[in-house]
N, CA and C atoms as a LAMMPS dump frame, in Angstrom:
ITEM: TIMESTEP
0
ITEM: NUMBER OF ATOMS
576
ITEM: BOX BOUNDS ff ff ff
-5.0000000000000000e+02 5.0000000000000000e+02
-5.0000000000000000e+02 5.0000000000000000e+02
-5.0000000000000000e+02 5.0000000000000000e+02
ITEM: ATOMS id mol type element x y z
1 1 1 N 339.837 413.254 300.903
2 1 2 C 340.467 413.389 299.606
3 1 3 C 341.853 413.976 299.811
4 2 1 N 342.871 413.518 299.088
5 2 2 C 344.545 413.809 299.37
6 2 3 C 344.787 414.844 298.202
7 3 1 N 344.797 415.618 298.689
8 3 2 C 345.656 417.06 297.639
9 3 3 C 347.182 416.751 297.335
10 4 1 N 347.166 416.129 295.558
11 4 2 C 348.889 415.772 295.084
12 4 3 C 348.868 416.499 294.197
13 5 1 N 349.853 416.951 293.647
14 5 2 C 350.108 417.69 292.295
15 5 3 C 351.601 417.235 292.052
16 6 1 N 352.094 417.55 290.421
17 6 2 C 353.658 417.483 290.59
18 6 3 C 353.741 418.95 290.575
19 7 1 N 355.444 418.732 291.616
20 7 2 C 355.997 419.953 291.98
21 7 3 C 356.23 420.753 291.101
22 8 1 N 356.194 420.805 289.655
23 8 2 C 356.211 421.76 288.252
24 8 3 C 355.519 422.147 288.028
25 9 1 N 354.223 421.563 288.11
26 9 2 C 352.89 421.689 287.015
27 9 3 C 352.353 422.781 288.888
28 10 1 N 352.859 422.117 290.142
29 10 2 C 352.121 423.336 291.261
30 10 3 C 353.037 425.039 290.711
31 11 1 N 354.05 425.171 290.307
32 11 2 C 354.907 426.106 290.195
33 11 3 C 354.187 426.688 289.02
34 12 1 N 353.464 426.014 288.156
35 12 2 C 353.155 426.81 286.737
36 12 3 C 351.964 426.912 286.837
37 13 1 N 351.206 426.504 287.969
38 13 2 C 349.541 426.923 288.337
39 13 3 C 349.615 428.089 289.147
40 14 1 N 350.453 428.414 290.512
41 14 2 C 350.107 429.06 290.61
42 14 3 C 350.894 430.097 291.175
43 15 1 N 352.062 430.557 290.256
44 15 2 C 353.267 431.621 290.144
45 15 3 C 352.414 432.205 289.325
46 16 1 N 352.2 433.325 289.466
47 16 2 C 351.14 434.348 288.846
48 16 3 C 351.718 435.911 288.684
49 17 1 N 351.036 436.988 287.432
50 17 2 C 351.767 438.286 287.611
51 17 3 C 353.474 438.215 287.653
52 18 1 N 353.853 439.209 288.161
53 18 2 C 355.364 439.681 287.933
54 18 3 C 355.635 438.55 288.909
55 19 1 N 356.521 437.57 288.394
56 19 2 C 357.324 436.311 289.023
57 19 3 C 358.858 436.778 289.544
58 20 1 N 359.171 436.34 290.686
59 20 2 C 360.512 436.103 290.672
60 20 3 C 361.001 434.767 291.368
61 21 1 N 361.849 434.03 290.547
62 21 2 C 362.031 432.836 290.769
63 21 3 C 363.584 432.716 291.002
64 22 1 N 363.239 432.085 292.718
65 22 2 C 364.436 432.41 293.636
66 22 3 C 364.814 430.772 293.421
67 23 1 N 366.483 430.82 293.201
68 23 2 C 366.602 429.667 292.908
69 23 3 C 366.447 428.562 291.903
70 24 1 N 366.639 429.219 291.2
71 24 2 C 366.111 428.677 289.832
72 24 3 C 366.53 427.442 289.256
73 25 1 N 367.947 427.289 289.296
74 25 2 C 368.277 426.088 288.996
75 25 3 C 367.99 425.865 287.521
76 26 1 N 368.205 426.341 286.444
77 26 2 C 367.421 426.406 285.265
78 26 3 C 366.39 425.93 284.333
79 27 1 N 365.637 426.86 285.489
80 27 2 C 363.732 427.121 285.028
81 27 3 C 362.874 425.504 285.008
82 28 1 N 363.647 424.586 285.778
83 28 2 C 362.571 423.342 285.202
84 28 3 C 360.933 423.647 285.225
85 29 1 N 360.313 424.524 285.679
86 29 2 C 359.111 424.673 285.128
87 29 3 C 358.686 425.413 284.515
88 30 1 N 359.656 425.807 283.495
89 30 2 C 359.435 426.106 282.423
90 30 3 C 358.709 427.891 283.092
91 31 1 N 358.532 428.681 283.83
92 31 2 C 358.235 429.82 284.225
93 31 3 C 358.371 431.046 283.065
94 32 1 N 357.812 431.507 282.916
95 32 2 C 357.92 432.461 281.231
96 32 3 C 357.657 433.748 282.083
97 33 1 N 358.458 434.989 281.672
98 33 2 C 358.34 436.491 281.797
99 33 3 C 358.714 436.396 283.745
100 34 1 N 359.685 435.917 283.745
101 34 2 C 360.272 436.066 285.235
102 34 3 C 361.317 436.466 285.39
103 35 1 N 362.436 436.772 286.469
104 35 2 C 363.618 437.209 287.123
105 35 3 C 363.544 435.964 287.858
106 36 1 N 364.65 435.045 287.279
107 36 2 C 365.464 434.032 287.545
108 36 3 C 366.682 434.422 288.116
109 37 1 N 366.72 433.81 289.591
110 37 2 C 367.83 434.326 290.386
111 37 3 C 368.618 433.058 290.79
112 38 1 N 370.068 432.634 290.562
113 38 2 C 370.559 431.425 291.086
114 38 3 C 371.692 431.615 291.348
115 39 1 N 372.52 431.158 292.461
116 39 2 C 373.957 431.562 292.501
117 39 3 C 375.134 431.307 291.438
118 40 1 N 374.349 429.863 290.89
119 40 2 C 375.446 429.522 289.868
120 40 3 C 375.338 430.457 288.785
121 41 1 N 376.838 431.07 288.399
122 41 2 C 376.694 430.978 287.025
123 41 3 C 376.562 430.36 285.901
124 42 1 N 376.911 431.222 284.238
125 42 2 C 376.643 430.287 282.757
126 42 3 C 375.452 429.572 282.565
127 43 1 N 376.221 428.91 282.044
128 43 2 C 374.807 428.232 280.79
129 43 3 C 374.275 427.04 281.248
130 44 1 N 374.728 426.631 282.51
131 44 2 C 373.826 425.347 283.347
132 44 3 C 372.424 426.562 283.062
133 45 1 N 372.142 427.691 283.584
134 45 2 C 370.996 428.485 284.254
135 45 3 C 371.037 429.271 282.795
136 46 1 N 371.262 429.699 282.153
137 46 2 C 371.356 430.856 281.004
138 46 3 C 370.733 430.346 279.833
139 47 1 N 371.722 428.802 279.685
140 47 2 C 370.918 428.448 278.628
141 47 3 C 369.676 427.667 278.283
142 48 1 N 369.006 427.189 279.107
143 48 2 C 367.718 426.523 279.298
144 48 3 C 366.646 427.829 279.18
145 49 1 N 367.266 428.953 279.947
146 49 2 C 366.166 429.799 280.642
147 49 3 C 366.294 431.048 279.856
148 50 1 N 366.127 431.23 278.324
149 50 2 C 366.315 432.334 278.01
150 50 3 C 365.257 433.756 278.275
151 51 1 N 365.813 433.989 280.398
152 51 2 C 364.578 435.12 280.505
153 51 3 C 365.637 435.94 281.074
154 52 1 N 365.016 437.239 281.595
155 52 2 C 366.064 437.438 282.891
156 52 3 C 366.982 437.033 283.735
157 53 1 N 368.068 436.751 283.961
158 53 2 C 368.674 436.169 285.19
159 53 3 C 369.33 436.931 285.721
160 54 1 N 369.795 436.579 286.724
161 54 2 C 370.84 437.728 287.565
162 54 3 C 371.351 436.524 288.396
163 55 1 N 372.655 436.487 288.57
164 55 2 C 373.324 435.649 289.269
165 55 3 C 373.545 436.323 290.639
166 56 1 N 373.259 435.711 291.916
167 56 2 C 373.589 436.393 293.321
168 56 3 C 372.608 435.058 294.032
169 57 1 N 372.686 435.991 295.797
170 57 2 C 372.238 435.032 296.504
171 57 3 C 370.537 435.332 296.767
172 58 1 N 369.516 434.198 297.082
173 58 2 C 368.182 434.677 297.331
174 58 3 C 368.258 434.943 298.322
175 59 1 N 368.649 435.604 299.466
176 59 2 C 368.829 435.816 300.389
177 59 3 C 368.906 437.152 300.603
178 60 1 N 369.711 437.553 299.358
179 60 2 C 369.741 439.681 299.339
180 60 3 C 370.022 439.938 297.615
181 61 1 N 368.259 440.132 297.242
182 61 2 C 368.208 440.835 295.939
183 61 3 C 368.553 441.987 295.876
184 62 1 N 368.877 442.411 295.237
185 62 2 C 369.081 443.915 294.975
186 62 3 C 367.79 444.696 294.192
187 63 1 N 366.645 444.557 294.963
188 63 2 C 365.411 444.942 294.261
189 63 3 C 364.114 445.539 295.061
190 64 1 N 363.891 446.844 295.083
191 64 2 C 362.843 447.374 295.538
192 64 3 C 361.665 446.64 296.22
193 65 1 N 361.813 446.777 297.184
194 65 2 C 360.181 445.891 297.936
195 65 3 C 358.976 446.032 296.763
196 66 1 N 358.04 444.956 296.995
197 66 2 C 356.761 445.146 296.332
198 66 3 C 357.356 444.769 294.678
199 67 1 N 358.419 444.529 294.601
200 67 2 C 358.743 444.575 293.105
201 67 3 C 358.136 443.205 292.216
202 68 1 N 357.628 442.148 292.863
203 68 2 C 356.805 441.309 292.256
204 68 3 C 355.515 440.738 293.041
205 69 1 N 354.67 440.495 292.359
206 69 2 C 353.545 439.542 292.777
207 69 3 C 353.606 438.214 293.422
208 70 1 N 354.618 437.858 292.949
209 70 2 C 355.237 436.154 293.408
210 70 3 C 356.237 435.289 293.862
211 71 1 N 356.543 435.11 294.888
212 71 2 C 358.199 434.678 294.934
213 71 3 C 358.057 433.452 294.639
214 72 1 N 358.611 432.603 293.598
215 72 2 C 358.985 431.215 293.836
216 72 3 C 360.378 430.434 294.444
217 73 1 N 359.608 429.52 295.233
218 73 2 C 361.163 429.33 295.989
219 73 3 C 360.929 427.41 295.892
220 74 1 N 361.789 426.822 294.057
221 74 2 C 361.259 425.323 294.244
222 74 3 C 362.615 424.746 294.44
223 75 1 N 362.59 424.172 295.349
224 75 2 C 363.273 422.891 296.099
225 75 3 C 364.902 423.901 296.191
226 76 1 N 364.426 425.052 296.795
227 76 2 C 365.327 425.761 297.526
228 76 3 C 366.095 425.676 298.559
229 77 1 N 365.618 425.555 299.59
230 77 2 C 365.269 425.691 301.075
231 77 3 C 366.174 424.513 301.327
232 78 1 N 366.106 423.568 301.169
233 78 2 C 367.448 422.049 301.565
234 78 3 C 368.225 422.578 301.264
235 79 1 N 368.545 423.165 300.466
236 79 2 C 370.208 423.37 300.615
237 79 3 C 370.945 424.395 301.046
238 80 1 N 370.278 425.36 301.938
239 80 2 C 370.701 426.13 302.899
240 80 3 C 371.62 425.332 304.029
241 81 1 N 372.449 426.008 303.994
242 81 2 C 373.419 425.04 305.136
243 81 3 C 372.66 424.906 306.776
244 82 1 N 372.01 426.098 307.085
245 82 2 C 371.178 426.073 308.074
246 82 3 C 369.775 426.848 308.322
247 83 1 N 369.421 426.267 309.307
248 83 2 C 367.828 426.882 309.116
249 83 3 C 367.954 428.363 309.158
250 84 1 N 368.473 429.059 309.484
251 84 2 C 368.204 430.689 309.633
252 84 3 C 368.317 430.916 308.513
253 85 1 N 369.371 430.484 307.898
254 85 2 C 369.969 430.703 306.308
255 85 3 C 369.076 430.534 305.528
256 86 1 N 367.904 429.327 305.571
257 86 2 C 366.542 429.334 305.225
258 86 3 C 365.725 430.502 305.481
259 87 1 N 365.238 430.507 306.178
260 87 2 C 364.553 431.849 307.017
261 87 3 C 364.731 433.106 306.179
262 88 1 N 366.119 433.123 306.293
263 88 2 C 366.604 435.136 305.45
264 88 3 C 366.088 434.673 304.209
265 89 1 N 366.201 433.845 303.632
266 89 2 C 365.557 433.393 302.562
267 89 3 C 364.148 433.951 301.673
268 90 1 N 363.308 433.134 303.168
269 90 2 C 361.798 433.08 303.199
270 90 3 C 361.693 434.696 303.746
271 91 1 N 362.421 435.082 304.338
272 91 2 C 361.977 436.626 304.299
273 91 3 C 362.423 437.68 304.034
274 92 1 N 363.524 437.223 302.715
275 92 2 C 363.742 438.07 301.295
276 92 3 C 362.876 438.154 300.859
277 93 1 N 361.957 436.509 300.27
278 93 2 C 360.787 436.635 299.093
279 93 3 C 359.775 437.329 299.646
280 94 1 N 359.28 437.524 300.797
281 94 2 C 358.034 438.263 301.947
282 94 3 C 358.19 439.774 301.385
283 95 1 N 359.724 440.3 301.655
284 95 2 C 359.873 441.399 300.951
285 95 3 C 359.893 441.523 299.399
286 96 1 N 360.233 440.979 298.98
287 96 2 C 359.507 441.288 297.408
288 96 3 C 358.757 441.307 296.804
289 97 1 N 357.84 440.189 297.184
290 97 2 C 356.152 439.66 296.896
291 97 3 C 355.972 439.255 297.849
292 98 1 N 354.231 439.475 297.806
293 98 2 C 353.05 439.223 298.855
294 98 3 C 352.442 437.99 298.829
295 99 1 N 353.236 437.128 297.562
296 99 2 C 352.593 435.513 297.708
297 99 3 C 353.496 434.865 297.368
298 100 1 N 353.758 433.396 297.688
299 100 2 C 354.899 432.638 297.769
300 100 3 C 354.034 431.065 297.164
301 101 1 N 355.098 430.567 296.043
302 101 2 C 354.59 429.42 295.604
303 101 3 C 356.24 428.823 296.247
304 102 1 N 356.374 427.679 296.875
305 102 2 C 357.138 426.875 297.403
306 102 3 C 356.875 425.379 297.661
307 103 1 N 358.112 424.96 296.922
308 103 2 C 358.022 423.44 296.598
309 103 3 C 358.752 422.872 297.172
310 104 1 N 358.974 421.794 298.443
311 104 2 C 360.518 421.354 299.444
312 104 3 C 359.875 419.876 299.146
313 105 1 N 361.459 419.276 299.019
314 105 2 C 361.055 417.325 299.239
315 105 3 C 361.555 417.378 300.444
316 106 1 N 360.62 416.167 301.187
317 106 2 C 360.721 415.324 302.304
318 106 3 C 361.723 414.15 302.39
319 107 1 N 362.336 414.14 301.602
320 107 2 C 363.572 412.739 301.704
321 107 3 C 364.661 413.249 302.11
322 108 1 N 364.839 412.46 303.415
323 108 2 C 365.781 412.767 304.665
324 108 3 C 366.938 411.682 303.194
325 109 1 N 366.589 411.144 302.902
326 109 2 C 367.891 409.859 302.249
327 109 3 C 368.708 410.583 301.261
328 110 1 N 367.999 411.949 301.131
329 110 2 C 368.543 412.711 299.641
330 110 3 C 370.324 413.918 300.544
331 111 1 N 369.956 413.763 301.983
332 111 2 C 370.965 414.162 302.916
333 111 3 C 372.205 414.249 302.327
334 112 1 N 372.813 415.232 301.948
335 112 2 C 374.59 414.623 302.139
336 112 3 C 375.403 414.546 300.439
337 113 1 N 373.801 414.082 299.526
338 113 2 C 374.323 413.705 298.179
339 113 3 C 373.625 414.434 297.235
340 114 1 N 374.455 414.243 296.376
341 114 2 C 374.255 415.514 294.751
342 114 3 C 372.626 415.451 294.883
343 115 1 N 371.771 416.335 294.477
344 115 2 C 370.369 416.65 294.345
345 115 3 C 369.969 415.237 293.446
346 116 1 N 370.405 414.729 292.533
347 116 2 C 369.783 413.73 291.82
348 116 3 C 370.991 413.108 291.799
349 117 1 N 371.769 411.822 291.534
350 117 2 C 373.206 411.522 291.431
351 117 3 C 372.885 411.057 290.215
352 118 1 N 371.831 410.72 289.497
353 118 2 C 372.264 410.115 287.965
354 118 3 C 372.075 410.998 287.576
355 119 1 N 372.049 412.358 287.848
356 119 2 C 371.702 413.607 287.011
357 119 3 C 372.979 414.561 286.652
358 120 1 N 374.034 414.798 285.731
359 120 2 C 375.139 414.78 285.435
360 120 3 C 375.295 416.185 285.246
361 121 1 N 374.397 416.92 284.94
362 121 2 C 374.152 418.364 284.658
363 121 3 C 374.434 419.118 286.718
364 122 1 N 374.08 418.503 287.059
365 122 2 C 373.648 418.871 288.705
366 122 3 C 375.505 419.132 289.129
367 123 1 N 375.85 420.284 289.341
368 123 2 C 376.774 420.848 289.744
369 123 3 C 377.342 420.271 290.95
370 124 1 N 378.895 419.95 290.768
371 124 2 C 379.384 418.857 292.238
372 124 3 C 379.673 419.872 293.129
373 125 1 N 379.079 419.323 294.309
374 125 2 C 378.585 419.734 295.959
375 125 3 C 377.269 420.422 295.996
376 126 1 N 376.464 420.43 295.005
377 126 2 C 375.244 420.871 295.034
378 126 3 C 374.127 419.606 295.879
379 127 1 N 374.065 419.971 297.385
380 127 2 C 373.321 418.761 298.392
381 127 3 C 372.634 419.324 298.943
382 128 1 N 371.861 418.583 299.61
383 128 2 C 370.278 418.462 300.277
384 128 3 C 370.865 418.47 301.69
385 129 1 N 371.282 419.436 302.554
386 129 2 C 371.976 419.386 303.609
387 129 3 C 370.762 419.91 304.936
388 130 1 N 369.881 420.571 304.598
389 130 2 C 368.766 420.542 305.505
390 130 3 C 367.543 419.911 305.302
391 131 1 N 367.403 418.946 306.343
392 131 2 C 366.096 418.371 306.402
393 131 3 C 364.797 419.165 306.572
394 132 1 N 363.627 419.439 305.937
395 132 2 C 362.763 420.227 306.521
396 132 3 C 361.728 418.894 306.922
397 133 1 N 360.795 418.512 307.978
398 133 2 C 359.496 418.375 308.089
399 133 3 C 358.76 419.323 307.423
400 134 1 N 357.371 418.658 307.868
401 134 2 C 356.258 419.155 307.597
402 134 3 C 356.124 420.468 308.38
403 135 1 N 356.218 420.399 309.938
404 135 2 C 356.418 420.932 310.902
405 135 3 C 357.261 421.835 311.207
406 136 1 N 358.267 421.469 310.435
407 136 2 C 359.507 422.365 310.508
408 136 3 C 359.405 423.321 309.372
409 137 1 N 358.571 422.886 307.996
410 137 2 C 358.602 423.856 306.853
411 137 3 C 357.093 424.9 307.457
412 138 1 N 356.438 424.194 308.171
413 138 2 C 355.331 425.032 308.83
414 138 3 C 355.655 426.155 309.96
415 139 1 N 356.431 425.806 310.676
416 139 2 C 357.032 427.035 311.863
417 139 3 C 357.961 427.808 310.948
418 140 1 N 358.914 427.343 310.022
419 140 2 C 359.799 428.368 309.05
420 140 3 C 358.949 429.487 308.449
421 141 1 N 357.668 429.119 308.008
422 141 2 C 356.803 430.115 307.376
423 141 3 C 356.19 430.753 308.157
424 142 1 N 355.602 430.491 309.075
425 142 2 C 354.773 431.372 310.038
426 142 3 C 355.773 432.179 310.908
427 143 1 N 357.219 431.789 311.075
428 143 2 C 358.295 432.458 311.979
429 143 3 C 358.157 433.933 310.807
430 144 1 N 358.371 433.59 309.844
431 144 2 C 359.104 434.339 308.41
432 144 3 C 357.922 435.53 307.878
433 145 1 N 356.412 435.227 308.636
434 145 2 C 355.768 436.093 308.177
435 145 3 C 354.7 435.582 306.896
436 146 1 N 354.341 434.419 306.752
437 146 2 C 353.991 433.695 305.714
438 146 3 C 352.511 433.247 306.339
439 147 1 N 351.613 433.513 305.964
440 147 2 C 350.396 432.612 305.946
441 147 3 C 349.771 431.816 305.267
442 148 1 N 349.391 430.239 305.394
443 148 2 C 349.527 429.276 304.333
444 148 3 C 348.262 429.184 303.802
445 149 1 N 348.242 429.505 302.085
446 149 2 C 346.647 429.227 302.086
447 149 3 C 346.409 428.112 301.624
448 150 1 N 347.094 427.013 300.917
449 150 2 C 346.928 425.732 300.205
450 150 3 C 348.553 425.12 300.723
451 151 1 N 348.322 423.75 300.605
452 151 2 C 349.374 422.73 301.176
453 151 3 C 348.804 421.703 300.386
454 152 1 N 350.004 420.985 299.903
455 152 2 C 349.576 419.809 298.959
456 152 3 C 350.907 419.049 299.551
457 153 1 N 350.68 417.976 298.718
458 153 2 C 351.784 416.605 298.853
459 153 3 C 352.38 417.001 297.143
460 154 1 N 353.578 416.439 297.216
461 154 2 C 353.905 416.697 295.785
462 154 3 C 354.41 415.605 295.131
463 155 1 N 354.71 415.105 294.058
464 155 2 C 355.3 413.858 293.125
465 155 3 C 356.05 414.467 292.544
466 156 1 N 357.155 413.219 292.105
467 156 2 C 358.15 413.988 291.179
468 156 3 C 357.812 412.199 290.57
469 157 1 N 357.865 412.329 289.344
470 157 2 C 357.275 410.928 288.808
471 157 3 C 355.826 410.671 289.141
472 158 1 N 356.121 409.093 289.591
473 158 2 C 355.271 408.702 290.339
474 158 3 C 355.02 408.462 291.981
475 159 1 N 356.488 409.221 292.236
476 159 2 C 357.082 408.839 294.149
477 159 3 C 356.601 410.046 294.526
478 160 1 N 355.728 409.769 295.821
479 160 2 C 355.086 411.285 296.437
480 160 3 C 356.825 411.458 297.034
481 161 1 N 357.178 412.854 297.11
482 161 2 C 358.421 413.082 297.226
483 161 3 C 358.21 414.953 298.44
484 162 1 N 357.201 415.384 298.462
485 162 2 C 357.408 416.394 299.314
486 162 3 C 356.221 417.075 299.576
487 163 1 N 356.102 418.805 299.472
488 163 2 C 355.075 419.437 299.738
489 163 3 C 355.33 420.58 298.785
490 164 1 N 354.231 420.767 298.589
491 164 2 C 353.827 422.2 298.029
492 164 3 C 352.796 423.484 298.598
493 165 1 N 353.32 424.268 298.517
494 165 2 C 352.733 425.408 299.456
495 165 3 C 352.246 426.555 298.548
496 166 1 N 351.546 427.249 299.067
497 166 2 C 350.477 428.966 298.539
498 166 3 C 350.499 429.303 299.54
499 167 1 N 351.491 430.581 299.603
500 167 2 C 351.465 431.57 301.134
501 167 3 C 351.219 432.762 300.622
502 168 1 N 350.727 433.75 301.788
503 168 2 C 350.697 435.125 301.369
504 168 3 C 351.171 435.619 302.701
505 169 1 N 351.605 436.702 302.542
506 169 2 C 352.265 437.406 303.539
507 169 3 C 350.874 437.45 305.097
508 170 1 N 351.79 437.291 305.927
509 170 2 C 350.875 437.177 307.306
510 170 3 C 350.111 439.102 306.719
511 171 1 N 349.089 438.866 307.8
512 171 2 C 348.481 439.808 308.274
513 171 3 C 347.499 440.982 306.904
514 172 1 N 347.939 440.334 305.21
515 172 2 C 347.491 440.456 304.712
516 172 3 C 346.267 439.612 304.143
517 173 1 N 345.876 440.732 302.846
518 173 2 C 344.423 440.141 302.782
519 173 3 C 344.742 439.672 301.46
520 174 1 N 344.332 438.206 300.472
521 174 2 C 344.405 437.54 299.582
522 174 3 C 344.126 438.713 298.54
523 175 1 N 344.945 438.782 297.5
524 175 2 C 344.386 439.194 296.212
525 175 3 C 343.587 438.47 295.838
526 176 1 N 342.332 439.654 295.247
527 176 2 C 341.309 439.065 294.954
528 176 3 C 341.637 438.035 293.217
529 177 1 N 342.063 438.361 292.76
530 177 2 C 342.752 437.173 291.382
531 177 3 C 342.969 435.943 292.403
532 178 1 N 344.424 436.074 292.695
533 178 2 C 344.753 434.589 292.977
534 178 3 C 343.611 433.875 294.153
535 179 1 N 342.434 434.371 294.444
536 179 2 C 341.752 434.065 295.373
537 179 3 C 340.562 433.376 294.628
538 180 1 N 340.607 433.879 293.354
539 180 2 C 339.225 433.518 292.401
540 180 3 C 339.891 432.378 291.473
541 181 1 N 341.018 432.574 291.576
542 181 2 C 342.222 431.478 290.45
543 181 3 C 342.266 430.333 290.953
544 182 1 N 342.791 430.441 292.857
545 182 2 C 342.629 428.987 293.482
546 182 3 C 341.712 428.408 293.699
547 183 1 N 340.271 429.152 293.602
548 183 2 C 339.004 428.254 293.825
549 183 3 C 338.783 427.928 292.204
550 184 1 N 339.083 428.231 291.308
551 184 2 C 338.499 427.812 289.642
552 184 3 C 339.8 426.724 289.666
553 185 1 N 340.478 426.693 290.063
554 185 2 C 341.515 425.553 289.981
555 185 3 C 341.338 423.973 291.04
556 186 1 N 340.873 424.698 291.972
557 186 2 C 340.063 423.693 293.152
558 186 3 C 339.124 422.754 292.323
559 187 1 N 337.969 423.833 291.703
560 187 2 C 336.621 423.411 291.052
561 187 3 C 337.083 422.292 290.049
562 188 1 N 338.476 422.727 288.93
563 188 2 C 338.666 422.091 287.803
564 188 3 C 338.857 420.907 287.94
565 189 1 N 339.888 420.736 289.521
566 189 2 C 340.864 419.585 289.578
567 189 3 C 339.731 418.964 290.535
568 190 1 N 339.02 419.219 291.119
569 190 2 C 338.053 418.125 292.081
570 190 3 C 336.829 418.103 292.065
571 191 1 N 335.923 419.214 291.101
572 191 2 C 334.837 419.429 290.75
573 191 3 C 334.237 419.768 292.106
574 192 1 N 334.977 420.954 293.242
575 192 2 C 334.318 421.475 294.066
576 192 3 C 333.974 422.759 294.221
């Protein structure tokens, strides 16, 4: 059996508790009672997302360790100019929260050009400049301190378009919620 979800509806299952949503890009999944963090400023991000925001880089919050339950990081990670730059990234959110919902597409073709090009809202030079694999988004997390508890394929439409991930910090132990949440969500969606 193939584990798909779309990459929104994985972000609004299972971003849980105090959210912080790295990269926001304004809120396409709709995320309610979070700290929306994006470099851009205005009302591309402000006005869709009337929650928290703070404009800066995900890379260095200005925010107390432990300060949320959740980092979300959706379709972040490509556009780091390079992999380390990824990395400080993935282990900003490690330091803030102990679980990570992360959404990356697999289209090497998206390389080079605007995130969507018929999408007019999408800020010019905003590109998909790192390729991740499967492999490559798998050693980024386990380098970074991340242990994976769910991996899916993801859709955007109807085009399987990437992966979706549930990490919790290495060497820790699952909250018992999101541990009872992903199996009642397992049960719902596959009757297991």
């Amino acid at each position: 059996m193939s584990l798909i979800i779309d990459r929104l509806e994985f972000q609004r299952q299972y971003a849980t508790g105090r959210i912080i949503n790295l990269g926001c890009s304004g809120n396409p999944a709709g995320l309610r009672a979070a700290l929306h963090v994006d470099m851009r400023p205005g009302p591309f991000v402000d006005g869709p997302t009337p929650h928290p925001f703070w404009q800066g880089d995900a890379r260095h919050v200005p925010r107390p360790d432990d300060s949320f339950d959740t980092a979300v990081m959706g379709e972040i990670l490509e556009h780091f100019s390079t992999e380390e730059d990824a990395m400080e990234a993935l282990r900003e959110a490690r330091r803030l929260a102990p679980n990570l919902v992360a959404t990356v597409p697999r289209d090497d073709r998206m390389l080079g050009r605007a995130k969507w090009e018929e999408d007019t809202a999408c800020p010019p030079g905003e590109t998909h400049v790192l390729w991740i694999s499967a492999d490559r988004l798998w050693r980024m997390l386990r380098d970074t301190g991340w242990d994976v508890i769910l991996w899916m394929q993801t859709t955007y439409g109807w085009c399987p378009c990437g992966w979706a991930v549930l990490a919790q910090r290495a060497n820790t132990q699952v909250a018992a919620t999101m541990e009872v949440e992903y199996q009642l969500r397992l049960k719902e969606r596959f009757g297991t």
